[in-house]
C-alpha positions in Angstrom: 13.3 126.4 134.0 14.5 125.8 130.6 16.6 128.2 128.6 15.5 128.7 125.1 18.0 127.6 122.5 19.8 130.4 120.6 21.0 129.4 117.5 22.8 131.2 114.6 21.1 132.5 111.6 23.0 130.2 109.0 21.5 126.8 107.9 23.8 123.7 108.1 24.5 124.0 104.3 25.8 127.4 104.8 28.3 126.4 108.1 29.2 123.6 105.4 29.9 125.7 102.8 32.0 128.4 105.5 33.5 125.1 106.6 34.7 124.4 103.1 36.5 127.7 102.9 38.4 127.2 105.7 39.4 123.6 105.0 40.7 124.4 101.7 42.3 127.6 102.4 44.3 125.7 105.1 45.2 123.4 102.2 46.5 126.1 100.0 48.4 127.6 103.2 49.9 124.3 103.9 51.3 123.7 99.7 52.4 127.4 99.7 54.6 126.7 103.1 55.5 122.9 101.5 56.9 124.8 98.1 58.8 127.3 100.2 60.5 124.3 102.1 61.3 122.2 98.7 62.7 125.6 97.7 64.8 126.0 100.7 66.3 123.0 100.4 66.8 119.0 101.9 66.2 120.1 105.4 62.2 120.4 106.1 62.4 120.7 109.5 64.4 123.7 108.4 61.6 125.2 105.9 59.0 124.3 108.8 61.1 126.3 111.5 61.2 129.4 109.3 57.5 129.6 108.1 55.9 128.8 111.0 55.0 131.9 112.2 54.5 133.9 108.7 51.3 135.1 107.9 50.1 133.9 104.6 50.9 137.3 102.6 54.7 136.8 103.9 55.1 133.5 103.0 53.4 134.4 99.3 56.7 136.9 99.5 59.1 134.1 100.7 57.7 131.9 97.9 58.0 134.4 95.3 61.8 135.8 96.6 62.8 132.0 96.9 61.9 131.2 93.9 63.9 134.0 92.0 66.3 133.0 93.3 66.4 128.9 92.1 64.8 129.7 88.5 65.8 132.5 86.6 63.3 131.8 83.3 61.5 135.0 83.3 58.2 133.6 82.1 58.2 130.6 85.0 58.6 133.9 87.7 55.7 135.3 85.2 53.5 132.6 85.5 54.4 132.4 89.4 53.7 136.0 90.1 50.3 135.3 88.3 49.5 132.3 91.0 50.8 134.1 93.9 48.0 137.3 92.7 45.6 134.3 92.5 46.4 132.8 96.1 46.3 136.1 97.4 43.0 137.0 95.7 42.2 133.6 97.6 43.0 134.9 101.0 40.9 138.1 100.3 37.9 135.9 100.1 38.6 134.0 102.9 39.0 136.9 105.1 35.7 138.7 104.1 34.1 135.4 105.0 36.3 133.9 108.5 36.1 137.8 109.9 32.5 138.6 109.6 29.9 137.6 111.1 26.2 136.5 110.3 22.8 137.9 110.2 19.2 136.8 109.4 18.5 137.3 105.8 15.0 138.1 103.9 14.8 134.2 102.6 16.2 131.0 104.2 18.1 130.5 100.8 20.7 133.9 102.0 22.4 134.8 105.1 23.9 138.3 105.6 27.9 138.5 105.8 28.3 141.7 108.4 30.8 143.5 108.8 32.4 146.3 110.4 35.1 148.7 109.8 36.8 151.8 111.5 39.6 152.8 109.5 42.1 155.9 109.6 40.9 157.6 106.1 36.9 156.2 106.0 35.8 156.1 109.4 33.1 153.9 110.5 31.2 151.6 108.0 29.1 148.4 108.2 28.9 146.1 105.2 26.2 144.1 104.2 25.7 141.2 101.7 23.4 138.8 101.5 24.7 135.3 100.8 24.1 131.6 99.3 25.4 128.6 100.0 26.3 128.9 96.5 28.1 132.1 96.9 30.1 130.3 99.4 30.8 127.1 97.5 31.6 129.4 94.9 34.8 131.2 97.1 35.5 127.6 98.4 36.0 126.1 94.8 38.0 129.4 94.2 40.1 128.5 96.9 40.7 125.1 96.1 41.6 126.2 92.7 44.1 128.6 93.4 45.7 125.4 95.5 45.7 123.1 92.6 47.1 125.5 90.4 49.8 126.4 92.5 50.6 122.4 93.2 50.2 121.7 89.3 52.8 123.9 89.1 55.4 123.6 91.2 55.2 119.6 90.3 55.5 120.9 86.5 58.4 123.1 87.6 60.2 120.1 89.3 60.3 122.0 92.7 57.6 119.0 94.2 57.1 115.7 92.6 
């Protein structure tokens, strides 16, 4: 006796497009920890040691502190604090997409991000929101932004060349 398939609501475009987000959110994980080692100084192994185990929000913070320290132009840390909201704005939509999960939709063009939340002050509530691959590109390109701008930069800066 055969077992029928099951399959996921999302089309291939769709696990394309979440695979895009995750891709280039790894990128702009991997420049932020890079610009903390160039910042730390000669020793990467060093720089690799200590962010290892950061979250992303903490190494936004080692970035930012790190910085401070080795430039003291007020509008370079003004333009910095200004990428870091923008990376972190990045990670926001990357976690409402990587920690939900997905539903049928009303056309095949949408999928519905669920998700569910139990928190101290709001108790218990679902979230719904229908989806394109668009909508997904869209948070992708976001993401990959964020990266470029961050790179651009630091390479502008002379912390990376």
């Amino acid at each position: 006796m055969r077992r029928a398939k099951v399959e996921i609501p999302p089309t291939a475009d769709h696990l394309r497009a979440i695979g895009r987000i995750t891709a280039n959110f790894a990128l702009l994980e991997l420049m932020v920890s890079f610009c903390v080692w160039q910042l730390i100084g000669s020793d990467q192994r060093l720089g690799q040691i200590i962010t290892a185990e950061l979250s992303f929000r903490k190494l936004l913070d080692l970035l930012s502190s790190l910085f401070r320290h080795r430039v003291s132009d007020p509008q370079l840390i003004e333009e910095l604090n200004g990428l870091i909201a923008e990376a972190a704005q990045a990670e926001e939509k990357r976690n409402l997409i990587t920690h939900s999960y997905w539903a049928a939709s009303d056309t095949r063009e949408t999928i519905t991000r669920a998700k569910m939340t139990a928190r101290r002050y709001g108790g218990l509530k679902h979230q719904f929101e229908p989806m394109s691959v668009q909508d997904l590109d869209d948070i992708a390109d976001f993401i990959a932004a964020a990266e470029n701008h961050i790179t651009q930069f630091m390479v502008r800066t002379g912390i990376i060349s």
